[in-house]
C-alpha positions in Angstrom: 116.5 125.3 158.7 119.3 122.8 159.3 122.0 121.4 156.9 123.0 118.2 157.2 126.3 116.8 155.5 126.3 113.4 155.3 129.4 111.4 154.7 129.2 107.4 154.0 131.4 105.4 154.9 131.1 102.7 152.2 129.8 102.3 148.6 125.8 103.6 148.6 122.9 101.7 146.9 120.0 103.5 145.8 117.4 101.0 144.6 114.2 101.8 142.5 111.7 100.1 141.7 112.8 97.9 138.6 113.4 94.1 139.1 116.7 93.0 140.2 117.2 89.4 139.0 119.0 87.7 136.3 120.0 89.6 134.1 118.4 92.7 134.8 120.9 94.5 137.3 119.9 96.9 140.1 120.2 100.9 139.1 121.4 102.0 142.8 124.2 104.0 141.2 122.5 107.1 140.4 122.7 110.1 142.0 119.7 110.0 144.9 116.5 111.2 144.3 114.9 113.6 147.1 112.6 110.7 147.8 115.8 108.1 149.5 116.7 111.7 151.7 113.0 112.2 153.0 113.1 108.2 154.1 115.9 107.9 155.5 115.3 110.5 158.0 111.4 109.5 158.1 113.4 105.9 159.0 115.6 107.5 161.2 113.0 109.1 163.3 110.5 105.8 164.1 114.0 103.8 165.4 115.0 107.0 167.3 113.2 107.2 171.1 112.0 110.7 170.5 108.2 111.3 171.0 106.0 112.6 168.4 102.7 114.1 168.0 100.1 111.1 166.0 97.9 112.2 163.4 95.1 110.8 162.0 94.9 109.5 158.2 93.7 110.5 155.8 93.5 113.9 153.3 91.2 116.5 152.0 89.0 116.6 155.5 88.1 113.1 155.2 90.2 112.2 158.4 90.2 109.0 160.1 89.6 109.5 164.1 90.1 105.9 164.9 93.1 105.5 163.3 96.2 108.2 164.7 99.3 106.1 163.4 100.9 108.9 161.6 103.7 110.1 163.3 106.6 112.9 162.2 104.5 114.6 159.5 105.5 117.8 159.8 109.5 116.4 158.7 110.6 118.3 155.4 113.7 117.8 153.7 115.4 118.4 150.5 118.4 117.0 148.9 121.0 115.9 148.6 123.0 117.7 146.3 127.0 117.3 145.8 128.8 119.4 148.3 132.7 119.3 148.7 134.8 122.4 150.8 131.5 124.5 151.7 130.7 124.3 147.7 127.7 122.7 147.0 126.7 122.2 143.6 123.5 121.7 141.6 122.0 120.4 138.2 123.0 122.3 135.1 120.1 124.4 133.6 118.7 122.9 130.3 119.4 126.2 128.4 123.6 126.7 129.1 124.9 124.0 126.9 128.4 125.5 126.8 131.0 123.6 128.2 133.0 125.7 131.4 130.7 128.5 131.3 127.2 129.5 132.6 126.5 131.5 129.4 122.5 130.9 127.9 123.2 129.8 125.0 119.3 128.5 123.8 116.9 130.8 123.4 112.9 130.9 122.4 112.4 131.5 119.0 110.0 134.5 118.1 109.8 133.9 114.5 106.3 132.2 113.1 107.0 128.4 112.4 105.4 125.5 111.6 105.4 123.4 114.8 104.7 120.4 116.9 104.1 121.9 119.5 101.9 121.0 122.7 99.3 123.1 123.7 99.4 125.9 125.2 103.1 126.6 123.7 104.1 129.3 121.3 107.6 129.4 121.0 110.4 126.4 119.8 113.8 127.1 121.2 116.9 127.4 119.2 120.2 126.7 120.0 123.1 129.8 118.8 125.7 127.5 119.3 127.6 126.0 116.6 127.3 121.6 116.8 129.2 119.8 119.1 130.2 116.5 120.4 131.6 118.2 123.7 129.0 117.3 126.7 129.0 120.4 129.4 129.3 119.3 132.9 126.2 118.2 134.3 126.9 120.7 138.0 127.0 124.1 138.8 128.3 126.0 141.4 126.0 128.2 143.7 128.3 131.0 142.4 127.7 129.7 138.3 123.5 129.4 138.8 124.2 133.2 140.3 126.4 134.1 137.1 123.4 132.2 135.0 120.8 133.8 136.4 121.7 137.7 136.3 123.7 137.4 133.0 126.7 138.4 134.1 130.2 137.2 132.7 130.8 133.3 133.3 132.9 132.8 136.5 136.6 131.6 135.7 137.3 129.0 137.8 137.0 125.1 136.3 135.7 123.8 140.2 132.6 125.8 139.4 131.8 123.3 136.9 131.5 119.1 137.5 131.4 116.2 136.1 129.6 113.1 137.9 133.1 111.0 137.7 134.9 113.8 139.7 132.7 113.1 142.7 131.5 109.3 142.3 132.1 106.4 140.9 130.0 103.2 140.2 130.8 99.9 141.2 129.7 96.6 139.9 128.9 93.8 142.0 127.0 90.3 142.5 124.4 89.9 145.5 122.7 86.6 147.0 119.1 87.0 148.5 119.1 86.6 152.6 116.7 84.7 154.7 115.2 86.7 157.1 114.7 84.1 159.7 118.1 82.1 159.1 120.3 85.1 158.1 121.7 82.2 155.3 121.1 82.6 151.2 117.6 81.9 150.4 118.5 79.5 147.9 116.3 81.5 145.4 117.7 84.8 144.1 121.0 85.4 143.1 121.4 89.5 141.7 123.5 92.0 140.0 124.0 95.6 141.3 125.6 98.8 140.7 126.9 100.8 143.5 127.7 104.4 144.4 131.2 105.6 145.8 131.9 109.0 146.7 135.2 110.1 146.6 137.3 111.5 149.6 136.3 115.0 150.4 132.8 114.5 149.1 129.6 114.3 150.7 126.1 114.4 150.3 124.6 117.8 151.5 120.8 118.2 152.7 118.1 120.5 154.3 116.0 119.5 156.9 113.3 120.6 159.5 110.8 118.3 161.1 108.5 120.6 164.0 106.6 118.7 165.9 103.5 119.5 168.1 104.7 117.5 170.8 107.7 119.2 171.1 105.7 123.0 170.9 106.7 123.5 167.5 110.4 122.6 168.3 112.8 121.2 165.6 113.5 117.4 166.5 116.0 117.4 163.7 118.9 118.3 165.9 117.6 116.0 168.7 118.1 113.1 166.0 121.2 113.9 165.0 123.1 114.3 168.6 121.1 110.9 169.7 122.5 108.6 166.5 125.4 110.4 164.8 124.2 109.3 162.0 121.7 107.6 159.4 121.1 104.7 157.2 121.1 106.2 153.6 119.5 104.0 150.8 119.3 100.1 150.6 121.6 97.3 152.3 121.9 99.8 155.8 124.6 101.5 154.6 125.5 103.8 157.2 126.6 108.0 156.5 128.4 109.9 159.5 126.1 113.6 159.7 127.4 116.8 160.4 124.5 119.0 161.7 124.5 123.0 161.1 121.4 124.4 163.3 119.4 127.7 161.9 121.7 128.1 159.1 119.5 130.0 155.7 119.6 127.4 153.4 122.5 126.9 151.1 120.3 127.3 147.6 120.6 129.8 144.6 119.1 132.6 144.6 116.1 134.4 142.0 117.5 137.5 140.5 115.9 140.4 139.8 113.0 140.9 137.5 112.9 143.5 135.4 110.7 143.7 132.0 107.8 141.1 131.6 109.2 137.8 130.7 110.3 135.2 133.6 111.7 132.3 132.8 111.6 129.8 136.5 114.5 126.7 136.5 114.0 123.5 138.2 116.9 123.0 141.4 114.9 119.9 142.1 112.8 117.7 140.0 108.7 118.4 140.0 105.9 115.7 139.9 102.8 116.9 138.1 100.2 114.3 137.8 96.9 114.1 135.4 94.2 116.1 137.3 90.8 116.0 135.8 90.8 117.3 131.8 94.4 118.2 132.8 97.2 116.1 131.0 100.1 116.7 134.3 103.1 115.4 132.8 105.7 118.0 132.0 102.7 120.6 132.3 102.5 122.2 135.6 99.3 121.7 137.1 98.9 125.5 138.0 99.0 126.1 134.4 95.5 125.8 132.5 96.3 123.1 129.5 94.2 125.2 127.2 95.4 129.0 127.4 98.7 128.5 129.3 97.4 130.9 132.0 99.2 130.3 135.4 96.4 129.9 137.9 98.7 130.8 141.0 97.6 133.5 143.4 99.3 136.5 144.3 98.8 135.6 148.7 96.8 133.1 150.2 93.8 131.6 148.4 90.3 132.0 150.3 90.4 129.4 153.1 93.8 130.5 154.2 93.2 134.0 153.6 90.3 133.6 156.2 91.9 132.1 158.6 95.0 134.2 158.5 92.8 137.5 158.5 94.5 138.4 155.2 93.2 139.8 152.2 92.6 137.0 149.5 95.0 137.1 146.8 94.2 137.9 143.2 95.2 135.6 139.9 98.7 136.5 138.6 97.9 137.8 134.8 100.9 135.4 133.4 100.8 133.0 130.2 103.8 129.6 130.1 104.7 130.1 126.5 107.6 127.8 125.7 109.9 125.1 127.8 112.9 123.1 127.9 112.3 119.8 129.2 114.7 116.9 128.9 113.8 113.3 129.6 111.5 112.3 132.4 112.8 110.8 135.6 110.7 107.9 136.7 109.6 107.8 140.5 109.9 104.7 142.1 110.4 102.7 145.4 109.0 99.6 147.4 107.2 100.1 150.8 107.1 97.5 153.7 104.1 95.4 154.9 102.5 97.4 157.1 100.0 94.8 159.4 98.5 97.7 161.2 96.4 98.6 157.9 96.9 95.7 156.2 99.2 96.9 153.8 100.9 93.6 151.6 104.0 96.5 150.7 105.4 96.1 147.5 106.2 98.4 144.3 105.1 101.4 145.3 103.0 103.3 141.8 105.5 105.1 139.6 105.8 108.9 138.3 107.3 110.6 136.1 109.1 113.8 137.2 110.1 116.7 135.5 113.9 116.2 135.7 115.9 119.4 137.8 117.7 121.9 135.0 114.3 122.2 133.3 113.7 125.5 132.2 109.9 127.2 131.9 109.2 130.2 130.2 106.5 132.9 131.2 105.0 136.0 129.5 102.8 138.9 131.8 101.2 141.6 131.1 103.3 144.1 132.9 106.5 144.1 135.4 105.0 144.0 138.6 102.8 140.9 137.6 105.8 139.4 136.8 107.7 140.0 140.3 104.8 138.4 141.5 105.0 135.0 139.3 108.7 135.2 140.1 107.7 135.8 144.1 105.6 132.4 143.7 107.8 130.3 142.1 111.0 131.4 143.7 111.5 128.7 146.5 112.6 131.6 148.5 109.5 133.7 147.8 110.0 137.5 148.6 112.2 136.8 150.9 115.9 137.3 150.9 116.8 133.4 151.3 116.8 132.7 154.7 113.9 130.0 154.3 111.9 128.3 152.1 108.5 129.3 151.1 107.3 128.0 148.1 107.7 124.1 146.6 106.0 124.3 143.1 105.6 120.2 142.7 102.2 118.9 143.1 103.1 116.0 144.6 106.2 115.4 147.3 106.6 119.0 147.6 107.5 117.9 151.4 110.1 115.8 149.9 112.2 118.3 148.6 110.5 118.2 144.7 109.5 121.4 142.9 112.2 124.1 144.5 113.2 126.2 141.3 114.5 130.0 141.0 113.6 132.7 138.7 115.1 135.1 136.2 114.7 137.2 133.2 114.7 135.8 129.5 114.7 137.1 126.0 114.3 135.8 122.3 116.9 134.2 120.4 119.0 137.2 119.5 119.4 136.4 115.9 116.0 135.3 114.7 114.9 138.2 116.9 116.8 141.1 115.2 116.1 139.6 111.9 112.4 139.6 112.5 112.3 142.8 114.2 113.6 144.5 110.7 112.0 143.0 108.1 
C-alpha cells in the first residue's frame, strides 16, 4: 500500500452538489470526503500516458462486450485524513465526549425503558458525564484511538487532540462563471464560495493502490506520482505537491483485542448503506437483518468465492447489533461530466446519505470466539496485524475509501448497570 502526502499550494475548494448562485454560497470548505481523493487520482490517471487494462461495463455478470471503456478500475484509495510531523489524525469516536482525553464516557444502557427506538435496537445510551458547554476536539491521534480502544489511561499530551481551526481555515470569496470557448465571464453567473486553507506544516494524508492487469498486477500508483509530481485536488485545478511512500502498512488504528462477548466496531471513514429490498439502509448496515438485528456476515468466503478459491465456505457469525451512536448524516454528492461516448448529459450526480466516521455500533454474540470473528470482519485490517487492508464494510464506495472502522470491547453504563444488577 502507498501513502501519499499531499501538500497544496493554495486555498482548496471542495464543491458538492448544492447550487452555487445568488445567495446560496458554495460549501467547498469542509474537510474532503473520500469521494474528491478517489477522483482526483481516477483524474490524474486518464491525463497521465500510462496504459491500462479496459474493462467492460457493466455489474452483476450483465457485462457489456461491445463497450470496454473502463479503464483503471482496480485504483483504491482512502483518505485523506489530517496529518502534520508523521502524526496523522482521525475523527473523534461518537462515545468520548470529554474534552483532552480518549476516556468512553457514553455507555448503553441495560436498564428496561420505555423507548423510541428503531428496530432491531435494545439498548439507549447514556451519557456519565455531568452537562457541558465545552465541545471536545473533533481529532484524534493514532496513539488516542489506541488509548480509546484498549481502555487504557488517556495519553497526556494536548497535540493528540485537534481542533479543525488548528489545521485549516475557511476563506470567503466571490467567483464569476468562465466561458469555455472565450476564457472571458459568461455574462450569466456571478457566485459566492468558501474555501479551504491549510496551515503551514499540514497536509492531507492518503492511501492508495491501483494494480493493473496490464501492468501484471503492478502498482501504477508510484508510476503516477514520479511522472506528474503531483495532482489536481478538488474544484478550480488547484494543484497539491505529493510525497509518495511505496509498500509502507497503512498508517490506520488498530482493533484491540476481544475478550468477553460484546464488540462494539467505530467508523474511521464514513459508510453508505442504501435501501435494499424490505431493507430500510440508512444508518442500518445492510449486513444486519432489519428485523432480528442478526449480522449476516460470514466467517470466510461466501459460496462462489469459496469455490473458486478451493476454501471451505464460511459459516454465519452468531452476533445480534443491539444499540448505536449515530450523529447526523453526511450527504453524498458531486456532478459528473458529459460523457459523448455513452451519451451521458453529466450533471448532479444522485445523492446519499452516509453514516458519518466516529459512529459507534454495538454487537452482542453468543460466545468469545464468535465475537473475534465479527471483530475479524469488521476490522479493516481483518486478522491481520495491519499491514493491509482487508475488509471495507460500506455497501457502496467501499473502493473509495468508505466503511474502514476498527473494533473493541464495550460494557453497560456502569451506574445503571450496578444498580440493576442489585436490586
Amino acid at each position: 500500500m502507498n501513502t501519499l502526502l499531499l501538500e497544496p499550494s493554495d486555498i482548496l475548494f471542495f464543491r458538492d452538489g448544492r447550487p452555487m448562485s445568488g445567495s446560496l454560497s458554495g460549501y467547498g470548505a469542509a474537510w474532503p470526503l473520500p469521494t474528491v481523493l478517489s477522483g482526483a487520482l481516477h483524474a490524474a490517471l486518464w491525463r497521465s500516458d500510462i496504459a491500462s487494462h479496459s474493462h467492460r461495463r457493466g455489474r452483476s455478470g450483465r457485462w457489456n462486450n461491445d463497450q470496454r471503456d473502463r479503464r483503471f478500475g482496480s485504483l483504491f484509495s482512502a483518505g485523506p485524513f489530517p496529518e502534520r510531523e508523521g502524526t496523522w489524525y482521525f475523527p473523534r469516536p461518537a462515545d468520548a465526549q470529554k474534552a483532552g482525553s480518549s476516556a468512553v464516557t457514553l455507555y448503553p444502557h441495560s436498564a428496561p425503558t420505555a423507548s423510541s427506538l428503531p428496530t432491531p435496537l435494545v439498548y439507549s445510551i447514556a451519557n456519565t458525564e455531568l452537562p457541558t458547554k465545552d465541545k471536545p476536539e473533533t481529532w484524534f491521534s493514532r496513539e488516542a484511538w489506541r488509548s480509546y480502544l484498549t481502555g487504557q489511561p488517556s495519553v497526556g499530551p494536548a497535540n493528540h487532540f485537534r481542533r479543525d481551526s488548528e489545521f485549516c481555515d475557511s476563506e470567503y470569496s466571490i467567483g464569476i462563471g468562465i466561458d469555455p470557448e472565450t476564457g472571458t465571464q459568461d455574462g450569466v453567473q456571478i457566485y459566492t464560495a468558501h474555501y479551504l486553507r491549510l496551515k503551514p506544516g499540514w497536509r492531507l494524508a492518503c492511501l492508495a493502490e491501483a494494480r493493473d492487469k496490464e501492468h501484471k498486477l503492478k502498482d501504477i500508483i508510484p508510476l503516477l506520482i514520479s511522472s506528474r509530481g503531483g495532482i489536481v485536488v478538488g474544484g478550480q485545478q488547484r494543484i497539491c505537491s505529493a510525497t509518495l511512500k511505496e509498500n509502507e502498512p497503512p498508517n490506520l488504528p488498530l482493533g484491540s483485542r476481544i475478550t468477553g462477548t460484546r464488540v462494539k466496531w467505530v467508523l474511521l471513514t464514513p459508510a453508505i448503506f442504501p435501501g435494499i429490498g424490505s431493507h430500510p439502509g440508512g444508518s442500518l448496515p445492510s449486513w444486519v437483518n432489519h428485523q432480528t438485528g442478526q449480522v449476516e456476515l460470514l466467517d470466510g468466503p461466501g459460496k462462489n468465492a469459496a469455490s473458486r478459491r478451493r476454501q471451505p465456505e464460511g459459516k454465519p457469525i452468531a452476533a445480534k447489533l443491539v444499540a448505536a451512536l449515530i450523529g447526523k448524516p453526511i450527504p453524498v454528492t458531486g456532478y459528473a461530466l458529459p460523457y459523448e461516448a455513452i451519451g451521458s448529459q453529466g450533471g448532479a450526480k444522485p445523492a446519499h446519505l452516509a453514516v458519518p466516521a466516529g459512529a459507534v455500533y454495538y454487537f452482542e454474540a453468543t460466545s468469545e470466539p464468535e465475537a473475534r470473528k465479527l471483530a475479524d470482519a469488521l476490522n479493516w485490517h481483518g486478522a491481520t496485524p495491519g499491514t493491509e487492508i482487508k475488509n471495507r464494510r460500506s455497501t457502496l464506495m467501499g473502493e473509495k475509501g468508505f466503511g474502514l472502522g476498527v473494533c473493541g470491547t464495550w460494557d453497560f453504563h456502569p451506574a445503571v448497570h450496578k444498580a440493576t444488577t442489585t436490586s
